[in-house]
C-alpha positions in Angstrom: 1.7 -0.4 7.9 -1.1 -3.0 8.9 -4.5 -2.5 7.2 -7.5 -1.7 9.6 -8.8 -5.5 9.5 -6.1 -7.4 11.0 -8.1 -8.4 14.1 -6.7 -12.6 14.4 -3.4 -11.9 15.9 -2.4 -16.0 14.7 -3.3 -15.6 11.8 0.0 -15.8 9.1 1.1 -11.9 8.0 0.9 -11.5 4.4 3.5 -8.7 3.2 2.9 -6.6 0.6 5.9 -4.5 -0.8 4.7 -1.8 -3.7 5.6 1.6 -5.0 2.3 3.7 -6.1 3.7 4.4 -9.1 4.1 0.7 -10.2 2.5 -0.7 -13.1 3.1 -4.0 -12.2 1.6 -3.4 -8.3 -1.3 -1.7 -9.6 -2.0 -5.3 -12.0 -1.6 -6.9 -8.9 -3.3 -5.0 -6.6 -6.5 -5.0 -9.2 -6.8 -8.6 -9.5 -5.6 -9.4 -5.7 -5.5 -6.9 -3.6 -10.0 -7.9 -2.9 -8.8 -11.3 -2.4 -5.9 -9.8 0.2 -8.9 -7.6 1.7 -11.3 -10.5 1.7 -8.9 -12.9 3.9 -7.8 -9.4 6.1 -11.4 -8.5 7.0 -12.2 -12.4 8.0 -9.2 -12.6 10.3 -7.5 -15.5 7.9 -4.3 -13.2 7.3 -3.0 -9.9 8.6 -2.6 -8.0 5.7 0.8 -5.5 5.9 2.1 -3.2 3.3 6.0 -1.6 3.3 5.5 1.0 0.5 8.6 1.7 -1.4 9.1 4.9 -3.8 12.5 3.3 -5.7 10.1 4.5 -8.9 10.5 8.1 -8.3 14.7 7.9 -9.5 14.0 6.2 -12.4 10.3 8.1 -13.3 12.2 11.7 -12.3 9.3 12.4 -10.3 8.2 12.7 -6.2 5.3 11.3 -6.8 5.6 7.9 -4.7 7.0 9.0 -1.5 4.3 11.6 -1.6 1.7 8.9 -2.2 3.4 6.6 0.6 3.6 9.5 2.6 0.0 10.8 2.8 -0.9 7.0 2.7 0.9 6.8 5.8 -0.9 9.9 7.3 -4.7 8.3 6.3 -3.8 4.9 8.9 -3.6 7.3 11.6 -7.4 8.1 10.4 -7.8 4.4 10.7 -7.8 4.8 6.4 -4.6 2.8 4.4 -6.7 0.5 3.3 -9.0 2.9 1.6 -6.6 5.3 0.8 -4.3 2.8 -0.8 -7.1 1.8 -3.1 -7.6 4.8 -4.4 -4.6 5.7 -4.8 -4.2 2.6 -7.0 -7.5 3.3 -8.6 -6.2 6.6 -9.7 -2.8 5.9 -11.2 -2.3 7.4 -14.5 -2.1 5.2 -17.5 1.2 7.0 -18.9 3.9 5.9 -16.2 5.7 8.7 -15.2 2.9 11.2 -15.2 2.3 10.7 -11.4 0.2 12.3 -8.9 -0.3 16.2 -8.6 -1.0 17.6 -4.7 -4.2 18.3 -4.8 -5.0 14.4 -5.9 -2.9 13.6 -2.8 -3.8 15.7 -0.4 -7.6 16.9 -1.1 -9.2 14.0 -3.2 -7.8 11.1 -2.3 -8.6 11.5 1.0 -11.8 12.4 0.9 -12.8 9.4 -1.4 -11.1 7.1 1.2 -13.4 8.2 3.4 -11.4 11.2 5.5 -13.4 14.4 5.4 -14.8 17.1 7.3 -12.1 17.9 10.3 -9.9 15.0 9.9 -9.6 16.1 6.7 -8.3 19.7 7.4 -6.0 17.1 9.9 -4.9 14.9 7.3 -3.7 17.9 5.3 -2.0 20.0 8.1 -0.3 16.9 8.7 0.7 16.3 4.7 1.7 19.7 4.3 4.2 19.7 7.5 5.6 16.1 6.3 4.5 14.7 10.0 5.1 11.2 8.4 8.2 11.3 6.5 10.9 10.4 8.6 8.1 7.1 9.1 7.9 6.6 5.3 11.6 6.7 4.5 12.4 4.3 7.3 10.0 2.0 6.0 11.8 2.4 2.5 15.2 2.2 3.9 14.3 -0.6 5.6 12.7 -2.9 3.1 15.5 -2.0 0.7 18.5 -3.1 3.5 16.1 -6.7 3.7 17.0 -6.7 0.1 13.4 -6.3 -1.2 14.5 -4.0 -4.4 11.7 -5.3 -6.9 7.9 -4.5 -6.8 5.5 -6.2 -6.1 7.2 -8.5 -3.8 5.1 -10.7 -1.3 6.0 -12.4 2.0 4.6 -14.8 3.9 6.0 -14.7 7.5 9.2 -12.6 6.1 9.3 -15.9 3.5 9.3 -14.5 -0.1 6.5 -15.8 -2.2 5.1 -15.6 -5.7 1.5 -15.4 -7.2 0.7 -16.4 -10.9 -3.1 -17.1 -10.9 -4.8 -15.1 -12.9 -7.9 -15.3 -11.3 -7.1 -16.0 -7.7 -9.8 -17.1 -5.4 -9.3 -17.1 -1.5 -8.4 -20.8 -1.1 -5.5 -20.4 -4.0 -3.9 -17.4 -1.7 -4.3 -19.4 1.6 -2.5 -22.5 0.2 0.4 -20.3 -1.1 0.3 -18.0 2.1 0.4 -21.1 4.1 2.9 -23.0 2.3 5.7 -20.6 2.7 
């Protein structure tokens, strides 16, 4: 899943794999992910996302592949981006806790911006699991590339790390650019 600002086809793809349920992703997405959206909106990087739910075996929950699901529903509103955000906004301090339905599929969407008709849409489609076979292929998949840990970033398919605390735009171009 691309977010909605990827308009420089040349530019390099920057790959983010997560699990809504991470504690580690949602660090990560705090202190990058404006630096990620920053570069995606100016055209310097395509920003892409392969959303895992691994979390759910070991948290005995659904709660990720319903995130990753309905997250997958809001970019056919044109909405990951924002919908990802809050979902990451929103994650529970106690892992494990996860996310209840009507977070998912009511107010989530509606602070990422869905409302009105495309929100009775957005929910239709939730409730008859319209992306699932999508989401699980997208899971499947990144897990068959061998990318079992999360967050993991690529550059280009190349794996790549970040360890700046306080990243500015130039810092993630030289590491996106260097892989």
């Amino acid at each position: 899943m691309f977010s909605a600002d990827n308009t420089n086809n040349s530019a390099p793809v920057l790959t983010v794999v997560d699990d809504f349920q991470c504690p580690a992703c949602h660090q990560y997405e705090t202190v990058y992910g404006p630096v990620f959206e920053s570069l995606a909106k100016k055209g310097e990087i395509r920003l892409e996302y392969r959303t895992r739910y691994f979390l759910d075996i070991n948290l005995k929950n659904d709660s990720s592949v319903r995130a990753a699901r309905a997250a997958a529903i809001a970019d056919t509103f044109g909405k990951y981006q924002e919908y990802h955000d809050t979902v990451f906004s929103n994650q529970p301090s106690q892992e494990g806790v996860g996310y209840t339905d009507d977070q998912l599929r009511n107010s989530f969407p509606q602070a990422a911006g869905i409302t009105g008709d495309d929100l009775a849409k957005f929910q239709s489609s939730y409730d008859k699991g319209e992306m699932n076979a999508f989401v699980d292929a997208v899971d499947k998949n990144a897990s068959a590339d061998g990318y079992n840990s999360t967050p993991t970033f690529l550059s280009n398919d190349k794996q790549i790390k970040f360890t700046n605390s306080a990243p500015t735009e130039d810092y993630v171009m030289q590491i996106v650019k260097a892989a």
